[in-house]
Each structure stands twice: as structure tokens, then as C-alpha cells.
C-alpha positions in Angstrom: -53.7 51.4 4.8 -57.4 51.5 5.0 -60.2 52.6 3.0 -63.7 53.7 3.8 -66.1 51.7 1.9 -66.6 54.2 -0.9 -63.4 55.0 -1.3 -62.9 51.4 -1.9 -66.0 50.5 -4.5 -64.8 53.7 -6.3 -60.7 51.7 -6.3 -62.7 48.7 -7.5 -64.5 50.2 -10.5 -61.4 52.5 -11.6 -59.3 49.3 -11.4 -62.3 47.4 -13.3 -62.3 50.7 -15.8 -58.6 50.1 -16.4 -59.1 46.4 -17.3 -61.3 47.2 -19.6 -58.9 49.9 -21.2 -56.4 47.8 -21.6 -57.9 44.5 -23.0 -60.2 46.7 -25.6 -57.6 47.6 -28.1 -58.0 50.3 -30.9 -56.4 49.6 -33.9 -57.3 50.8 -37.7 -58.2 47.5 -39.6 -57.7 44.1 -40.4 -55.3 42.0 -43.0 -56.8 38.7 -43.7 -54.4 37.0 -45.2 -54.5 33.3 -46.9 -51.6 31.4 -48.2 -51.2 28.8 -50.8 -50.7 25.5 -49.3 -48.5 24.7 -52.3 -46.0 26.8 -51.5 -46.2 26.5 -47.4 -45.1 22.6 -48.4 -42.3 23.5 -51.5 -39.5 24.6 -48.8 -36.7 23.0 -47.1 -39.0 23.2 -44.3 -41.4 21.2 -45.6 -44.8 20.6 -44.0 -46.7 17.9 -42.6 -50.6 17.4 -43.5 -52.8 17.5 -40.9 -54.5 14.8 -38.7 -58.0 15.0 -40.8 -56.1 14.5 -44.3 -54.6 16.6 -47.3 -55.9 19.6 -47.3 -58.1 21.0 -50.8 -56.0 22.8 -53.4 -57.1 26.1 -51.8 -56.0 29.1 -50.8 -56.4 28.3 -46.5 -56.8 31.2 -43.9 -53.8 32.1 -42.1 -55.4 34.7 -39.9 -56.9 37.9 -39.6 -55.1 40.4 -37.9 -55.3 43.9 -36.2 -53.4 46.3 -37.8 -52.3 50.2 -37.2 -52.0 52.8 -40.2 -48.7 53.4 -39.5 -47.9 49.7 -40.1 -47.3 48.5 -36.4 -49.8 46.1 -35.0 -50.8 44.6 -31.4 -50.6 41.4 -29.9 -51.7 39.1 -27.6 -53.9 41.7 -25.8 -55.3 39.8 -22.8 -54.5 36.8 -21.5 -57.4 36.3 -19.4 -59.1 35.3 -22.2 -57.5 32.0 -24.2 -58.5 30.2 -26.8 -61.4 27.8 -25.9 -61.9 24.9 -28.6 -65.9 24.6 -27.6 -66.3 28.1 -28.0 -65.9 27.1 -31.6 -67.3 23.7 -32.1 -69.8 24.0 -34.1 -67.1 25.5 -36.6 -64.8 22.9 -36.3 -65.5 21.1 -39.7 -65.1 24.9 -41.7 -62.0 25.4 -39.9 -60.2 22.6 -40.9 -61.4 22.7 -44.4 -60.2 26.6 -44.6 -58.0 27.5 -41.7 -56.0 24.3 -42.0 -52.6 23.7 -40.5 -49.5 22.4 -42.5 -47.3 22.5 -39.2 -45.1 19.5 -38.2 -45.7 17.5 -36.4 -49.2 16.2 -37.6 -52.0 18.0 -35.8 -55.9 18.7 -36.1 -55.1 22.5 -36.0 -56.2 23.4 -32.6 -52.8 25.2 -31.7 -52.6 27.0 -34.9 -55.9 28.8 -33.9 -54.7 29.3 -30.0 -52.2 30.7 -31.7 -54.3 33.2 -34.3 -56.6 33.8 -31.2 -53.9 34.9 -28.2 -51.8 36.7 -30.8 -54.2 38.1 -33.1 -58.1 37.5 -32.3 -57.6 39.0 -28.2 -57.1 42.6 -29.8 -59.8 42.8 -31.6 -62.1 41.2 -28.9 -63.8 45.2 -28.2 -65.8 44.5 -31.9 -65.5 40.4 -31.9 -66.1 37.8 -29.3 -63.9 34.8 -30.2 -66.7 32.8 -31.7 -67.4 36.1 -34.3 -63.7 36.2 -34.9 -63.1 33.1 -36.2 -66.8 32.8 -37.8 -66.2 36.3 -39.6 -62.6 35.4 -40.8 -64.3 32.1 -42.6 -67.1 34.3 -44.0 -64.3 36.7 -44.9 -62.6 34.4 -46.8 -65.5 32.7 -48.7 -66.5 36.6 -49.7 -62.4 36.8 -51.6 -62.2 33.7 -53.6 -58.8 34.1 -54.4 -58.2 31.2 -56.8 -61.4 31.6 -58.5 -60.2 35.6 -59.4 -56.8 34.1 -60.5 -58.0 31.3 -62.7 -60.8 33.5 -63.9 -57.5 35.0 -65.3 -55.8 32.2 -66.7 -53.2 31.8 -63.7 -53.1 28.4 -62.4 -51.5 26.5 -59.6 -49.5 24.8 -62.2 -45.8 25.5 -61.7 -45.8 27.6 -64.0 -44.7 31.5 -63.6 -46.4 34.7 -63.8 -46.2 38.1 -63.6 -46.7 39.9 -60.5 -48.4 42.8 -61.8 -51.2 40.1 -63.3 -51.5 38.3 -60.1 -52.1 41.3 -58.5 -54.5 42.5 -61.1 -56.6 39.5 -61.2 -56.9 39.6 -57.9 -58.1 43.2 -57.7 -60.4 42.4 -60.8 -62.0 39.7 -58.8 -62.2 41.3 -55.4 -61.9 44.7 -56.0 -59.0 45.8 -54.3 -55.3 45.7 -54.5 -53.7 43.2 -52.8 -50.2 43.0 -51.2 -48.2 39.2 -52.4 -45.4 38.0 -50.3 -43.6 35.4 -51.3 -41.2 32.9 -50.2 -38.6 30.7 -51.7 -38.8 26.6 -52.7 -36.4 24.2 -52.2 -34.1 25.6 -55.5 -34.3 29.3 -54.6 -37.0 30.4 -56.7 -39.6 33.2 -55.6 -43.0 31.6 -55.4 -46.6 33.2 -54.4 -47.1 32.4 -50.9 -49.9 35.1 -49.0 -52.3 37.1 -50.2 -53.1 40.4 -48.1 -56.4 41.6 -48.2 -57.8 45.0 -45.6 -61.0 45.0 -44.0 -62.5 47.9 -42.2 -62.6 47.7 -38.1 -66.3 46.3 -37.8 -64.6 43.3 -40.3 -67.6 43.8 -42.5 -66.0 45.2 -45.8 -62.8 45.1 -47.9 -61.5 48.3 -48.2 -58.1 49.5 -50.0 -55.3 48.6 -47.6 -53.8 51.9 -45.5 -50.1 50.4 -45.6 -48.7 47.0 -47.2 -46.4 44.8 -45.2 -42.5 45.2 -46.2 -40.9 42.6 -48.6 -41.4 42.5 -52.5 -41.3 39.3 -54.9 -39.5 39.3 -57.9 -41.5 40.2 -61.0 -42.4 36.7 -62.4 -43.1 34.1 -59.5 -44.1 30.7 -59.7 -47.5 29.4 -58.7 -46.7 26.2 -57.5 -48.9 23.1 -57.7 -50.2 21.5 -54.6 
């Protein structure tokens, strides 16, 4: 088949139209969620520390992900654009002091972020490029010092247990809005805190109160383990 030449500049810009459609993703808002590396490490998993050393006893970035009101989410929203390591250079020293990986084998965390950005970061690339994604998600972060607002409260990463309701309280307290907890298990079945959801509107410039928590619930005393 043949095309005149303005049929075929106005195929090229409807296919270029289409592209764009489907790599600009809507979605509702973020989650950026930390986890305690305390409790990452206290399964029958395990973890390994990364290349650069132990991390601090912090609460490290896991991501921060697109999310839909109704709960569902997308993912890995274009390919054609991968995670590029000198993109982010001049980050690389904040990332592994706050985004650090506890994956085994050893590593300096560069497939933990491929991973955040082709899963996560690509379907939000409409509103952030992948430098602003990962820069925003550190400044993000920095704004929600989770374990200032729960020692502020008297909880502690000190094996010790507490209630959910005050985790969750200090937590609002500190930040000023509810988060969701999720929790896993250590190695002799007892419910620990693990992540700490927080939302953040689409332009990730503000907190906001979260449309719709993740599923799963912790028990109503969990351990805060030490790390």
C-alpha cells in the first residue's frame, strides 16, 4: 500500500500522538513508602548489607509509587526509557544513604533503583523526568521523618512492642496524616513494623490523606525491632 506524503506525515504524528498516550500515564497519587531495615534483616530471609557498608538505623526509601483511587496501580509504563545510573549521579551518595538496598547478594543498589524506576518511576514520567523522581522521593522522605515522630513519642527501635494505634498516631502527630503499617513476621513468628505508607498528591509536592490503604492488617501490639 502507498501513501501520499500527507497522508503519511499525518500516520506519523497520530502514531507519535499514540506514543505519547500511552507512556504518559494518569494515575491519582503517590505512596511513598519506607521500611525499617531492622525488620527487612529479622526474617528467615535474612538480608545482606550493601557494598558501601551497614546502612544507618533509619527508616530507608523503598519507593514511591503511582497509585489509582480504586487501589489498583500501573507498572512499568515504557520501556523505551530505562533506568540510566548517570542520570542520577550527582545523587548517588543520598541514595545509598536513604534508598539503600538489603538484597542478597551484596550490591551498591543500582538494580534496586532499575527496579523502583521501570516498575514504578516510568508511570509517573508525564509530571517527573527520572532525575525529579528519584530527587523528589529523597526530598519526600527527608520532609516525613518517621523515626523522629515515633521517638518524639517514646517508641523506639528497641525490641520492644507497641501498640498499633500509637504507632500510627505518632506518626500522624508528626507528619500530619494517617499512615497505613504493614508488617511482616521475624524469624519466631512474631508481627513486627516493617513499611510505613504515606500519600502524596500527583504533582508529588504535598502529603495528603491517603484515598485507599493497601490490604493486610498487623496485629494490635507489634514489635519495633532493633537494627
Amino acid at each position: 500500500m502507498e501513501f501520499k506524503g500527507s497522508t503519511l506525515i499525518k500516520l506519523l504524528l497520530l502514531t507519535q500522538c499514540l506514543t505519547v498516550l500511552c507512556v504518559s500515564q494518569d494515575f491519582d497519587f503517590f505512596y511513598l513508602v519506607q521500611q525499617w531495615p531492622g525488620s527487612y534483616c529479622d526474617t528467615k530471609k535474612s538480608c545482606c548489607y550493601p557494598s558501601t557498608g551497614k546502612p544507618a538505623a533509619n527508616f530507608g526509601l523503598h519507593g514511591l509509587w503511582p497509585n489509582y483511587n480504586d487501589g489498583s496501580y500501573p507498572s512499568n509504563c515504557d520501556p523505551n526509557n530505562p533506568f540510566d545510573p548517570f542520570q542520577v549521579s550527582d545523587l548517588t551518595r543520598e541514595l545509598q544513604s536513604d534508598w539503600p538496598t538489603l538484597a542478597c547478594p551484596s550490591n551498591d543498589g543500582i538494580n534496586f533503583w532499575t527496579h523502583e524506576w521501570d516498575k514504578h518511576g516510568t508511570c509517573s514520567e508525564s509530571n517527573l523526568n527520572q532525575h525529579d523522581y528519584f530527587e523528589t522521593a529523597l526530598k519526600l522522605k527527608q520532609q516525613a521523618n518517621l523515626l523522629k515522630a515515633l521517638q518524639s513519642a517514646g517508641i523506639n527501635p528497641d525490641g520492644g512492642s507497641y501498640s498499633l494505634e500509637s504507632i500510627k498516631g505518632a506518626i500522624k502527630d508528626g507528619i500530619g496524616f494517617t499512615p497505613y503499617i504493614q508488617c511482616n513476621v521475624d524469624t519466631e513468628g512474631n508481627s513486627q513494623l516493617y513499611q510505613v505508607y504515606l500519600c502524596v498528591d500527583t504533582s508529588a509536592s504535598n502529603f495528603i490523606q491517603c484515598p485507599v490503604f493497601p490490604r493486610g492488617k498487623c496485629g494490635s501490639h507489634i514489635e519495633f525491632p532493633t537494627f
